[in-house]
N, C-alpha and C positions, 0 to 999 in steps of 0.2 A: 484638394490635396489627394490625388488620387490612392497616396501608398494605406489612408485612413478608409476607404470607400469598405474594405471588409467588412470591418469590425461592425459597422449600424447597417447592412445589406445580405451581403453573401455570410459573414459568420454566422449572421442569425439564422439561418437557412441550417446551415451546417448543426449548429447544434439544435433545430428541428427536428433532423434528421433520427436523432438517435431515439427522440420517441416517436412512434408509429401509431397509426390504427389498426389493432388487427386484422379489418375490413369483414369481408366473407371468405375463410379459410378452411370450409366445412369439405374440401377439397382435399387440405392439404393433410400432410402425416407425422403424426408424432403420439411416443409411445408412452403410457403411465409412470412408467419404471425411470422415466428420465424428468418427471415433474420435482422444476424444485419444489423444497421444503419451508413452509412460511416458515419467517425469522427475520432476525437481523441480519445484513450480511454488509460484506466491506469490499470496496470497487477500489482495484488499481487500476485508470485509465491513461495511458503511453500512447503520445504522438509516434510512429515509427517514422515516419516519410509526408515529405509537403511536395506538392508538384501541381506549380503552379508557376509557369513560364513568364508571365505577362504580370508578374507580381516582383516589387522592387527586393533584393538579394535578401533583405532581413526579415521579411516578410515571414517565413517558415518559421525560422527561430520565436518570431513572436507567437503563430500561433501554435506552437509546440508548446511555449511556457504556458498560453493560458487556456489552453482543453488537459493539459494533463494536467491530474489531478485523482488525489484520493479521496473517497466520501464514501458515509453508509446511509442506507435506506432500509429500508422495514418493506417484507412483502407479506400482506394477508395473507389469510385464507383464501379469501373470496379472488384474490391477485390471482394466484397459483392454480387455479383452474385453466390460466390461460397457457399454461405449460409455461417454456421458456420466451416465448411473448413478454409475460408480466415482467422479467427481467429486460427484456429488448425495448419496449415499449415506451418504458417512462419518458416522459413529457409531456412535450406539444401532439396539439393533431394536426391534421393535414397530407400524412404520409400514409401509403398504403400498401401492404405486402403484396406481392408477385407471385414468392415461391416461402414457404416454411416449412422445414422439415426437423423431426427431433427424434431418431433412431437410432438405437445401436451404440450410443454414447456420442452421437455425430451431431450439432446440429449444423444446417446449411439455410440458409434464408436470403432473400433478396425484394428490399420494396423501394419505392419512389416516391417523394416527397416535392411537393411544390413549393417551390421558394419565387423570393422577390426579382430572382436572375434568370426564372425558368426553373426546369427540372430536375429534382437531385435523385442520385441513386446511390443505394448501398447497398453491397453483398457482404454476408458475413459466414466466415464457417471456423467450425471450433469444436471444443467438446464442452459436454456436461455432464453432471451426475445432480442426485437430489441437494445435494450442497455446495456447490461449486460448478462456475463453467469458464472457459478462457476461450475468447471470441476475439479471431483479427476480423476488422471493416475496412473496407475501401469506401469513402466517399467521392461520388464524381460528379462534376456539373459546374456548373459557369457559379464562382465564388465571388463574385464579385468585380473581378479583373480577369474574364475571362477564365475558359474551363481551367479545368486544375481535377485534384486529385487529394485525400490526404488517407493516410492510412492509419489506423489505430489500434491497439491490444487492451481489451478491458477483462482485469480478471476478477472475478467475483467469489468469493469466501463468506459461506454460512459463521455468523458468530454463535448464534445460540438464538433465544426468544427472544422478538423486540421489547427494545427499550423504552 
């Protein structure tokens, strides 16, 4: 049943995606004044857009319902070294940044991730501050049923000390 082939192939790739490896970024730029703050914080993540041609009509609707989602996580000390990484990163490995940048209140990034369909990409840009950052992603790469696209808005809010 192909309209299923996502969900155990290309999904899982997709939510790969969102944690990275830093790799070697001793390259890249990003400024102290924009390091989050360990704590607890609370993720609002929004499908905005599915584009994926080759995928049956309801196909988006479904995975709108089940990547968006609210949830919190705890970032250390030892996390927050990695700048706004720590926050980008969580998950899986297997992905590796391109480009990182965190200036100016800006950040911009772009890495690639190896999935079961081939290659996935994500660009993210957005702002941040020490307690909060709001980042759209484009995801692109063969999902399953061929390439596609999905776009996301994850906004993150310090609550205070982890729990």
């Amino acid at each position: 049943m192909k309209s299923l082939v996502l969900g155990a192939a290309g999904l899982a790739a997709v939510f790969a995606i969102v944690g990275a490896s830093s790799g070697d970024l001793a390259a890249q730029e990003y400024v102290d004044e924009m390091r989050p703050l360990p704590g607890q914080y609370a993720a609002d993540m929004r499908v905005l857009s599915v584009n994926m041609p080759d995928a049956p009509a309801d196909m988006a609707k479904m995975i709108g319902s089940m990547m968006s989602r609210k949830f919190e996580f705890c970032l250390t000390p030892e996390q927050v070294k990695e700048n706004f990484r720590a926050i980008l990163n969580r998950g899986q490995d297997g992905c590796t940044y391109t480009r990182y940048s965190a200036t100016g209140g800006k950040i911009d990034a772009a890495l690639t991730c190896d999935g079961d369909q081939g290659p996935m990409t994500m660009e993210m840009q957005g702002t941040g501050s020490p307690t909060s950052s709001d980042i759209t992603m484009i995801m692109s790469g063969d999902m399953g049923m061929g390439p596609g696209s999905i776009t996301m808005r994850v906004i993150n809010t310090r609550l205070g000390e982890c729990s």
